[in-house]
N, C-alpha and C positions, 0 to 999 in steps of 0.2 A: 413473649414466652415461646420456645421452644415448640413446635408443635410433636406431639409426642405419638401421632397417629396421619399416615399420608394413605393417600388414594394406590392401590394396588389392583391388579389381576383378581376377578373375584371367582372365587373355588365353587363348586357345585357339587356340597354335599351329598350321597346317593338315597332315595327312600329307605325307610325301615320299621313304619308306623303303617302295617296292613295298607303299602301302597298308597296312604295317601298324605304321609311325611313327605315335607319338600323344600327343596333348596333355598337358602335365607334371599338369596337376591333373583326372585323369575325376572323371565326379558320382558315383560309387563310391568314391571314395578318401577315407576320411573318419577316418585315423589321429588321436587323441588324442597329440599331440606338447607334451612340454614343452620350456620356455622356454629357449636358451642366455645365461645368467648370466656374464658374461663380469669374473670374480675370483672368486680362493678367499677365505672369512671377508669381514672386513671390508674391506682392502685390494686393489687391484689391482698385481700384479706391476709394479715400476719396475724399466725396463733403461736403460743410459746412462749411467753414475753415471761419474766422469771417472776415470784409475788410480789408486788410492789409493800406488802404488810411486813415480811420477813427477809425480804432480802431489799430494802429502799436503796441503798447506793449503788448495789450490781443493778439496777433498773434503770438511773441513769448512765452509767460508767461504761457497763458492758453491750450496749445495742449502739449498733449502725447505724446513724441518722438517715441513710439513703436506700438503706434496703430490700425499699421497694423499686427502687429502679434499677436493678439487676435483675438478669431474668436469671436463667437455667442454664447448667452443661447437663450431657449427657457422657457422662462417666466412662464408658466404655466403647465410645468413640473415637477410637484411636487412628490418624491418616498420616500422611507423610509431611505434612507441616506439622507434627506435634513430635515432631525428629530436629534434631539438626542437620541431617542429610538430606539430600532430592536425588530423584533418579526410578530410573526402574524398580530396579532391583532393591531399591529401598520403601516401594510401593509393596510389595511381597513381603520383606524385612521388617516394616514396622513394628509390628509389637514385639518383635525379640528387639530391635534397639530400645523402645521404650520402656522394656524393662529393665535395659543394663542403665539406661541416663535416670533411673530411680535414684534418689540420695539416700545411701540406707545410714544412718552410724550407726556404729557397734562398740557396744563397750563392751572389753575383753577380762575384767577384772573387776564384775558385779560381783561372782561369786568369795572372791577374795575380800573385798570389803562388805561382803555379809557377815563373814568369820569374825572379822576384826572388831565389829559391833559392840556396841555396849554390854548389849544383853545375851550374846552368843558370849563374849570374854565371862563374862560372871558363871557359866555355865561350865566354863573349862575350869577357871580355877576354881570355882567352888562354893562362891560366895553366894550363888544363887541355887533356891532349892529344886531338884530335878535333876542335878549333872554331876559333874565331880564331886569326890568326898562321899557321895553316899551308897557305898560296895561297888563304884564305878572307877575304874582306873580313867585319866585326862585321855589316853589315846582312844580307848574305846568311846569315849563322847565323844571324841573329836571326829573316829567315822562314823558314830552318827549320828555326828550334825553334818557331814558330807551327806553323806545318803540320802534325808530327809532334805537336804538342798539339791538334789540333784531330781528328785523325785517333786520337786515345786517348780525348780525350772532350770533354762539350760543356756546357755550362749549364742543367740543368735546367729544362724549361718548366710552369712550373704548371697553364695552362692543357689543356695535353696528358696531364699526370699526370691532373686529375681525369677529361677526357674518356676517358683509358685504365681508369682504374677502375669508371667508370660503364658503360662498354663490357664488358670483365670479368668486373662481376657478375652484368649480364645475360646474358651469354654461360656462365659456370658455374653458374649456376641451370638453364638447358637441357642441362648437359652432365652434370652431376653429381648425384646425389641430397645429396651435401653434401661439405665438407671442415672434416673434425673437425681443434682443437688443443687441447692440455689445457691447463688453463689454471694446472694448477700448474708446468709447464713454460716455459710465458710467465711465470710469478712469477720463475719461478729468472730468468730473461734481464734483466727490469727488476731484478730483485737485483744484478745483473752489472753492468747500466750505473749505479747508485746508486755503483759502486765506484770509478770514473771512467774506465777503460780503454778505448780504442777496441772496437767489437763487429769480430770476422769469422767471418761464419757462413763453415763450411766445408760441403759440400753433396753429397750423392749425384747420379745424375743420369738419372733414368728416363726423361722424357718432353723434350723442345722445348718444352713449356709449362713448365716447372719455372722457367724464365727471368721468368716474366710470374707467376706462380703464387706463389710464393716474397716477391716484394713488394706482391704485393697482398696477404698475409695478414697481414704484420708492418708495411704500412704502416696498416691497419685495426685492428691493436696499440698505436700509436700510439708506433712505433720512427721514424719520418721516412720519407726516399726513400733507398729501399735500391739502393746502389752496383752492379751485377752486373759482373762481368769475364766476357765474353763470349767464344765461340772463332769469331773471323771467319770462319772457314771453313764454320759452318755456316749463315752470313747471305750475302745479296747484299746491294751498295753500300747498292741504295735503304732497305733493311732497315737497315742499319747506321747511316746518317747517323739514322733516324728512333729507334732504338734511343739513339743516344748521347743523345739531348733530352730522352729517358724516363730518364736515367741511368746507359744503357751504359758500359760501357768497352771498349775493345780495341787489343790489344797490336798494334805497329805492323810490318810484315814485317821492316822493317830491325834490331829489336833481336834477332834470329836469326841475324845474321851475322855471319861470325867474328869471334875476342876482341881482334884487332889491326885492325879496318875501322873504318876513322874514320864510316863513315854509321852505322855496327852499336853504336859509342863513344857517339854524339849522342843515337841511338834509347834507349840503353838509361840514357842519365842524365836523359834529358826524363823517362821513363817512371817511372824511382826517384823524380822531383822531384814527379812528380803523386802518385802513394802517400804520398809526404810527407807533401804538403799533405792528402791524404784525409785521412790517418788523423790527422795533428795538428788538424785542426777538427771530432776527432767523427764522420763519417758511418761508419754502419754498410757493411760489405763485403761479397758474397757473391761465393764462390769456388764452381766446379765440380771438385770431386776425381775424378771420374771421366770417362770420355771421353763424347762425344755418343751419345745412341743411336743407333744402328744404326752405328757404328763398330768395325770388329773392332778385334782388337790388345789387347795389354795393357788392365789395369782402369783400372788409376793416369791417369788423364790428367799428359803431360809441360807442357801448358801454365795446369793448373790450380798443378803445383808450383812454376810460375816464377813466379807472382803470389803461392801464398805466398812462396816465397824473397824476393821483394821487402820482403812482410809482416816475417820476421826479420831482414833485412839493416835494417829500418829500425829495428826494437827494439833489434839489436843497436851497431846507431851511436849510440843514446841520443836519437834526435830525440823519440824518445817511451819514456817510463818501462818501459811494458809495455803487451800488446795481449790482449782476452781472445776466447778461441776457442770456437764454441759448433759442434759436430756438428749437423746437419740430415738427415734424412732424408725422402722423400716419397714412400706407397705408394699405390699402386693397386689396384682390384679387377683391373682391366684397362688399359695401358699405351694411352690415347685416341688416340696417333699412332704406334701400334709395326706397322713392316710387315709383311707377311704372308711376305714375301723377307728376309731380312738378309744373302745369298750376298754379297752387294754396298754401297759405303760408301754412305750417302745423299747424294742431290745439296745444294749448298748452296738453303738456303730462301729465296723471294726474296718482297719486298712483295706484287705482284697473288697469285702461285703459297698464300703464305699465309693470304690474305683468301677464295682459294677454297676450300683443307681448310677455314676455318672454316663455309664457309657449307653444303659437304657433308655437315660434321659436323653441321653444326644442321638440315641437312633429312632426315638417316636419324637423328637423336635424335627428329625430330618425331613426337612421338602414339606412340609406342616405350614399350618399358620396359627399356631394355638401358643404360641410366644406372648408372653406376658409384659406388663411394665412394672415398673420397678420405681418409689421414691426414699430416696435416704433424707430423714428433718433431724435440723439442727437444730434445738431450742436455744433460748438465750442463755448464755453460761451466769455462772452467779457463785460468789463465795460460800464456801463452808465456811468459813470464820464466822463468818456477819450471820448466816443462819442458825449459826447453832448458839448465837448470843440472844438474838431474840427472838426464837422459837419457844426458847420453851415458857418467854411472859405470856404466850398464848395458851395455855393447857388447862383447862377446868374441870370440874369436876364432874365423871362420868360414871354410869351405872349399867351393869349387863342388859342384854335384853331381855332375862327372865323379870328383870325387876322394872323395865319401863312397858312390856310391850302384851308383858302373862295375865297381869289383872286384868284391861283391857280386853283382850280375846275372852276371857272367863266370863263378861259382864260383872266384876267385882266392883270396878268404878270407870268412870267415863275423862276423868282431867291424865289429860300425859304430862308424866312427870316434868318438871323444868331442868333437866340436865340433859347431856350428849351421850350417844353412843358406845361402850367400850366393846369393841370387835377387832379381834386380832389373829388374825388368822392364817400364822405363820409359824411352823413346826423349829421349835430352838435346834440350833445344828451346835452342840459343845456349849449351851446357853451363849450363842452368838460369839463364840470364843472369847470365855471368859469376860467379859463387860459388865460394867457394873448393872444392876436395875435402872436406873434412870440412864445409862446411854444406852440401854438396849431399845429402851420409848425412844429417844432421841432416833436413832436409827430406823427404829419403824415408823415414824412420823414423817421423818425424812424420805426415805422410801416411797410412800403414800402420793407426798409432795411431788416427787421427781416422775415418778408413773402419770400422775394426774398431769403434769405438762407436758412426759410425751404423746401421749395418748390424744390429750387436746390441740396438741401442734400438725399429729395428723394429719395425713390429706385424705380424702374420699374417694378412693376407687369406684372406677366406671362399674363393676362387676356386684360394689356393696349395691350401690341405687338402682340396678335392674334386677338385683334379687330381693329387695326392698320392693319394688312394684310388684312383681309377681307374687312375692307369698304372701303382703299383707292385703291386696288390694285387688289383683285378678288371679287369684288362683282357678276359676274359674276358667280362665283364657281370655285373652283380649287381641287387639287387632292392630298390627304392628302400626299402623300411622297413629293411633293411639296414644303406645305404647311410647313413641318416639315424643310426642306433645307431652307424655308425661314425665317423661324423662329430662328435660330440658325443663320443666314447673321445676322439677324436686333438684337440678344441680342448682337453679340459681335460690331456691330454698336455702340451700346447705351456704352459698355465698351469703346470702342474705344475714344469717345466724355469725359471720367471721369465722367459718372454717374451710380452708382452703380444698378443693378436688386437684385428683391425681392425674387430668387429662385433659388435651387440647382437641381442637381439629372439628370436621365437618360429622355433624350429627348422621348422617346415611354412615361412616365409614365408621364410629362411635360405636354405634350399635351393633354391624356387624361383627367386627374384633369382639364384643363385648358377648353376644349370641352364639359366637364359636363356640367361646373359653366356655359356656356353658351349656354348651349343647347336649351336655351328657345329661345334664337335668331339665330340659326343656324339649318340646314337640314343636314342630315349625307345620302348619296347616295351610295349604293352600286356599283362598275364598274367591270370589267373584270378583271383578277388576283389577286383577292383578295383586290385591292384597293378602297381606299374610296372616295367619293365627298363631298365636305365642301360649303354648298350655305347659304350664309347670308341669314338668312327670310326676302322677302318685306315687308317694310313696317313700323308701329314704332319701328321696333326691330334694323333697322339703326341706330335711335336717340340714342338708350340707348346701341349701339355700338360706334359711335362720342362721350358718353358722357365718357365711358374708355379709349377709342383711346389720350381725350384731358391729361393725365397721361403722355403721351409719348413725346407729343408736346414741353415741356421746354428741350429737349434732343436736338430736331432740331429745335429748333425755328431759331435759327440765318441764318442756314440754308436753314430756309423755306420762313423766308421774304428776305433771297438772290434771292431764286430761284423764287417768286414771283414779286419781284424787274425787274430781267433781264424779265421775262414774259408781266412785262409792256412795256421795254422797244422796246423789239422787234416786241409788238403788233402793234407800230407807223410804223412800218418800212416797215412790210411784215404781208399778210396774216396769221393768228393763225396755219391753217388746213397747209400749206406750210412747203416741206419736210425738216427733221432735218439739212439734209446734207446745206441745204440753209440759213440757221438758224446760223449752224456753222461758217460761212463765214462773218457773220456779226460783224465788227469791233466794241468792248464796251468801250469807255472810261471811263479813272476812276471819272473824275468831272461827268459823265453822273450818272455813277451806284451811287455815293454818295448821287446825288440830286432823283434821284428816290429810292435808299431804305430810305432817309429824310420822301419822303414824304409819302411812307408803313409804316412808325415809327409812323411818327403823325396821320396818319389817324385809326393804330389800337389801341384800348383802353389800358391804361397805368395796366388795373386789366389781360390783358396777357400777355403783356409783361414784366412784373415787374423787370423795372430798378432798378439799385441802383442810389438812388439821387445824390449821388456824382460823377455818370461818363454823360459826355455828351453824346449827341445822335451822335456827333462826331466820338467819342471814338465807340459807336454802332456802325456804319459803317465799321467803320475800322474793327471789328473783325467780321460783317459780309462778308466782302473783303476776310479777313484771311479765315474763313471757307469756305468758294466757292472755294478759291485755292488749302487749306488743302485737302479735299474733291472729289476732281479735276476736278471738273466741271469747273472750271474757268482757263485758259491758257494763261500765260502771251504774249503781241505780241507787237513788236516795229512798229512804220509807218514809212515810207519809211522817211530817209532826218533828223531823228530825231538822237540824241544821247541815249544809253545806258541810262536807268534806273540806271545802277547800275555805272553808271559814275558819281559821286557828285564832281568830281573836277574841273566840270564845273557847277557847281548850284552857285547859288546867293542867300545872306540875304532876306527872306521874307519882306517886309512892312508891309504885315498883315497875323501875322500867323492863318492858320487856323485852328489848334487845341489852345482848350481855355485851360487855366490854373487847371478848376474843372476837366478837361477829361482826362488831360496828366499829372502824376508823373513820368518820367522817367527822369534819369541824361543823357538821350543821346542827343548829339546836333544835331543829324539828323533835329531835328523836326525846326531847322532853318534856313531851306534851304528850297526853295518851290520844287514843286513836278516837276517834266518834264512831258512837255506838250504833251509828246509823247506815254506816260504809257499808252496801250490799254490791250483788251485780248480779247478773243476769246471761246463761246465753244467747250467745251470740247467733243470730235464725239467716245471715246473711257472710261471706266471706272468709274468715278465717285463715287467708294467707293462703289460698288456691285460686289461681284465675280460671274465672267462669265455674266457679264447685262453689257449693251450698256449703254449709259452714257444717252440716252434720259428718259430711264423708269426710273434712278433715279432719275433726276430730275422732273419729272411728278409725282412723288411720294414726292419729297417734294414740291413742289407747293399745294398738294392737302391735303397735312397736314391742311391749312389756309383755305380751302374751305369753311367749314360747316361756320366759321365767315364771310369770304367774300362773300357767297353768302347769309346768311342772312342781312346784310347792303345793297348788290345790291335790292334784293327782298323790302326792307323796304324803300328804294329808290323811287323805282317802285309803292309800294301803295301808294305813297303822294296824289298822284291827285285822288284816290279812298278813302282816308281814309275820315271820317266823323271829321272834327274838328271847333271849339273847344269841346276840352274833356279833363276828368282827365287825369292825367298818367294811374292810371291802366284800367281805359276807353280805351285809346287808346289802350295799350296794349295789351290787350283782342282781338281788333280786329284787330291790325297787328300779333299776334300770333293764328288769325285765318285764315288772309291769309296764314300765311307761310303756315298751315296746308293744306288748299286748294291746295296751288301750289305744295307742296308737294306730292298727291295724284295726279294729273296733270304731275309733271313733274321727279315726282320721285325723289324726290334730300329731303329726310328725313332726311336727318343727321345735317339739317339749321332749322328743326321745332324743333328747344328747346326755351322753352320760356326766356331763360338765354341769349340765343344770340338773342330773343328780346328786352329786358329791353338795352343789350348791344347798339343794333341797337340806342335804343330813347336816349340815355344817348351820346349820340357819337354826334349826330344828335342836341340836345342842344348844346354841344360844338360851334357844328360847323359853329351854328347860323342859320339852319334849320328850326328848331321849337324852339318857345318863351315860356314859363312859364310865364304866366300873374295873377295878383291877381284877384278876383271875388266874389262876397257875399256868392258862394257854395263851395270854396275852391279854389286854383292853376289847372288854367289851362293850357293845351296847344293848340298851337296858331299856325299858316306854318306861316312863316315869309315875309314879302312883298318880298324879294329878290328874293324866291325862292316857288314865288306862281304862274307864268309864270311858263307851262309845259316845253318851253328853258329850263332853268335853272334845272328842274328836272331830265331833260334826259342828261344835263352836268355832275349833280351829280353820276349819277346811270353808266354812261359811264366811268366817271373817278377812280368806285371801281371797274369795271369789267375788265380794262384793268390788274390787278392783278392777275384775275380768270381764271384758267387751266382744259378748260371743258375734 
């Protein structure tokens, strides 16, 4: 691999901590550090791999057999062997020739064969309802089916694409130390299009670069000019018109309005007739699945889903055979345009406003070392056809969380009901433009799916697992040799787990790069022998530590709602503060830990833990089970009088099995036999997957992974009976993200005042039948619910999220 971090000149920060802040490397410090090796054995950990349950044929068909023996380029590496020239002056010239030897096509007569369309002809003559024939003359539809196509998108300008790339490169060479893509990853993609199918990347969405970022990497792949579907709302006009020349697209306001409005009719079949013709001539797509940043609100972007649903609606009419879907993801050391506020949605971004973040970004990068890295993942591509055939034999029967998770919290009864989850928390944009009920599930199931692999294909930036040390585990401050031993535990952790990190090279130069980028939230302290102290700033510099820390979190999650799981359980039993050794002794049964990580599963929001919809929360348990054991927190213990576990020739045929049919695809007949009623375990008083650490501080370390969310729901619990309602959402919001604030300064605990995990708090809290949404002449309000407008019942709620909580 690529090393993605080399040995440099090192800078000497100046004090500014009362004289005794101090430079990350004194001339004393002169630890022998080995190298972070980033793979176990031969191999580097591959994540992404597409569901072997719902997509089986794109599992074998579309993966690389050699994958792993390809390393990395660096993207934006441009020299004069990546020219067909040599020479001086072609040392200087590089990336302007590399951007003319781009192969762009252009097709000149997209917009012509949208007109000609099926569903645009029925529109002119009349035969369809919305267009001619009804008080509309043919010419008058006909400019505006112009308009509303020229207002979607526009013709490619060659000229602009190369000067937008040559611009680009210059620009991400001063901003970036690089942007790695594997390049067995890019094999799988050209494997994909060898197949014939249309490509549509589907896309996470960290940065307003990701827009521009995204096709300059795969147009330097030699995929063509990549299509983007853009969210108008976060451009201005002049942005927009120069955006569509570049290959924009954007969905026009009129295909948002209602399913009987002849303007909302016109909008939304011009808009289906341009996807058509997209995706019938080959260009590739890129879709944003998640919403812009700095937008609160649900994860799912609603109008990233209605560009796929167009995607399906178009496979599924037959215009084209099938379409293949490739997962994207893009991480950062540090997020280049992420505000220092997110209380508030961002204004939309306009031309000159653009041109100037660029030029302030290039004049506080100037002569700096605060350059970030950059990974672009390709997930394994996999058919829409073959998904949408059988996805939906996986869909059962599901109940809100007032009706699995309210009795429960009330103490009305103690069995969690035996069904899944239904949470959908995705605002219809036009009810998804027009789609029926069942493809609207399909689409958001889909969705789900595609998120959950890019997500999990991820790599681990250096900056997630040093802000992971510090806020969960020495906020306090700790002592950089440490800090570095620790740091090097938790990356070969995250290898250990199959999820790949975003960084090579020598641990001493690791850390440094990685202490820069964060220096605005950390104290560097000089101590005796030359060593350093690393103290977290108080303060909000926490928050926008929890906000990298949450990076690391899909690593351990399973892990962390085990170990918060058993935390509840053992709260019922014994004192919290009560010694480990005590703790240890306490016999866990497995129906116990099932029903209480059930009820950690539904209670936290389905946009963190993002299931795949085809496995049951079942199937979750059980591999939360598996990790705790893996792990070794968890130690298996028989009870006295019982038989062997591992005895099945004394088990008997289930009556009712308790894994369902969507959760379990294995040929083994284990699974029908029930379980022995004697299956305990115990923790673990030694190990846990830390060398040389006792087994309580790792688990205290993952418990407290969950914190910043669980104790924003406890806190938002806690303001019920203070909160002023009724009020809007973002009424209310406002002033539960100003207590958090308040309590946060009170009690210290920063890393729950993000306003993300307030919206999460209200959005849960609906579910759960807490607060109501009511209609009203001023808009949707919300409303405390009669059940839970008795202080009882609030102090049930707020008791029942904190027994999860590991202060």
């Amino acid at each position: 691999m690529d090393t993605m971090l080399k040995s440099s000149p090192q800078t000497q920060p100046t004090s500014s901590h009362n004289g005794q802040e101090t430079s990350l490397w004194s001339p004393g410090f002169g630890m022998k550090m080995e190298a972070i090796t980033p793979f176990l054995g031969k191999y580097r950990p591959f994540m992404g791999r597409c569901c072997q349950t719902c997509t089986p044929k794109s599992w074998e068909t579309l993966f690389h057999r050699s994958i792993m023996d390809l390393g990395f380029c660096n993207v934006i590496l441009v020299k004069e062997e990546n020219t067909r020239f040599r020479g001086w002056l072609v040392r200087r010239l590089c990336y302007f020739l590399w951007s003319l030897e781009q192969h762009i096509p252009v097709s000149s007569s997209a917009s012509q064969k949208t007109v000609e369309s099926t569903g645009v002809q029925n529109l002119l003559s009349g035969r369809a309802p919305g267009g001619a024939g009804e008080g509309q003359a043919p010419d008058i539809v006909k400019k505006e089916v112009q308009r509303i196509l020229g207002h979607i998108q526009a013709t490619p300008r060659p000229f602009l694409l190369r000067l937008l790339n040559w611009a680009l490169l210059w620009f991400l060479n001063r901003l970036f130390l690089n942007v790695q893509l594997h390049k067995g990853q890019m094999k799988m993609v050209h494997k994909a299009i060898q197949e014939g199918p249309p490509l549509v990347f589907l896309s996470t969405h960290k940065s307003l670069l990701d827009g521009f970022l995204l096709p300059f990497v795969l147009l330097s792949q030699g995929l063509g000019v990549l299509r983007v579907a853009w969210d108008p709302c976060t451009c201005s006009p002049a942005l927009r018109a120069l955006l569509r020349k570049l290959g924009g697209l954007f969905l026009p306001p009129e295909a948002s309005l209602s399913l009987d409005s002849s303007e909302g009719i016109l909008a939304r079949t011009v808009v289906h007739a341009a996807v058509e013709q997209l995706l019938a001539s080959g260009q590739p797509l890129l879709i944003f699945l998640e919403k812009p940043p700095g937008h609160l609100g649900p994860r799912l972007s609603a109008l990233g889903q209605a560009w796929l649903g167009m995607v399906v609606q178009v496979v599924q009419a037959g215009v084209i055979p099938d379409a293949t879907l490739v997962p994207v993801a893009i991480t950062y050391d540090l997020v280049p345009d992420a505000p220092c506020d997110v209380s508030h949605d961002l204004a939309p971004l306009g031309l000159w406003t653009g041109a100037l973040a660029v030029l302030r970004r290039l004049c506080s990068c100037w002569g700096c070392n605060r350059r970030v890295c950059v990974r672009v993942h390709l997930a394994q591509p996999f058919s829409l056809q073959e998904y949408t055939i059988n996805a939906r034999s996986c869909w059962g029967r599901r109940q809100t969380l007032e009706q699995l998770l309210q009795p429960i919290v009330l103490g009305q009864c103690t069995a969690v009901p035996d069904t899944e989850k239904e949470q959908e928390w995705t605002p219809s944009t036009g009810s998804l433009l027009a789609l029926k009920e069942e493809d609207q599930l399909l689409v958001r199931r889909l969705s789900q799916h595609v998120l959950s692999a890019c997500v999990s294909s991820s790599a681990v930036m250096s900056t997630a697992i040093m802000a992971t040390l510090l806020l969960f585990k020495h906020q306090k401050g700790v002592v950089l040799s440490q800090l570095l031993g620790e740091f090097a535990w938790l990356t070969e952790e995250t290898l250990l787990r199959g999820f790949d990190v975003g960084f090579s090279g020598q641990l001493r130069c690791l850390a440094q790069h990685t202490l820069s980028l964060l220096r605005a939230h950390v104290i560097l302290l000089r101590v005796h022998q030359g060593d350093l102290v690393v103290v977290p700033r108080p303060g909000p510099g926490l928050t926008h530590l929890a906000r990298l820390s949450a990076d690391l979190l899909p690593t351990f999650l399973s892990e962390a709602v085990g170990a918060c799981a058993v935390r509840g359980l053992l709260a019922g039993r014994m004192p919290p503060e009560g010694p480990w050794e005590l703790q240890g002794i306490e016999l866990l049964s497995q129906n116990e830990l099932y029903r209480q990580i059930l009820l950690l599963l539904h209670l936290l929001p389905q946009d963190l833990l993002l299931p795949q919809p085809c496995q049951s929360s079942y199937w979750y348990c059980q591999e939360v089970l598996d990790r705790l054991i893996q792990c070794g927190l968890l130690v298996a213990e028989e009870t006295p009088g019982s038989w062997p576990a591992c005895d099945t020739g004394r088990q008997h045929l289930s009556a009712n099995l308790l894994w369902k049919p969507s959760g379990e695809f294995t040929d083994s007949e284990s699974d029908d036999f029930e379980e022995p009623e004697g299956r305990c375990f115990k923790l673990a008083q030694e190990g846990g997957g830390m060398k040389q650490k006792r087994c309580p501080d790792f688990f205290l370390f993952l418990c407290r992974l969950l914190s910043p969310m669980l104790l924003a729901f406890a806190q938002a619990a806690a303001f019920l009976h203070q909160g002023q309602l009724p009020d809007s959402e973002s009424g209310y919001l406002e002033q539960l993200f100003q207590f958090l604030q308040d309590s946060a300064q009170e009690k210290e605990i920063f890393e729950c005042a993000d306003p993300n995990l307030a919206i999460s708090a209200i959005w849960t809290f609906k579910d759960l039948g807490v607060l109501q949404q009511m209609p009203s002449p001023t808009g949707p309000q919300l409303h405390l619910s009669p059940t839970f407008a008795s202080r009882d019942n609030q102090d049930k709620l707020e008791q029942f999220i904190r027994q999860f909580i590991c202060s």
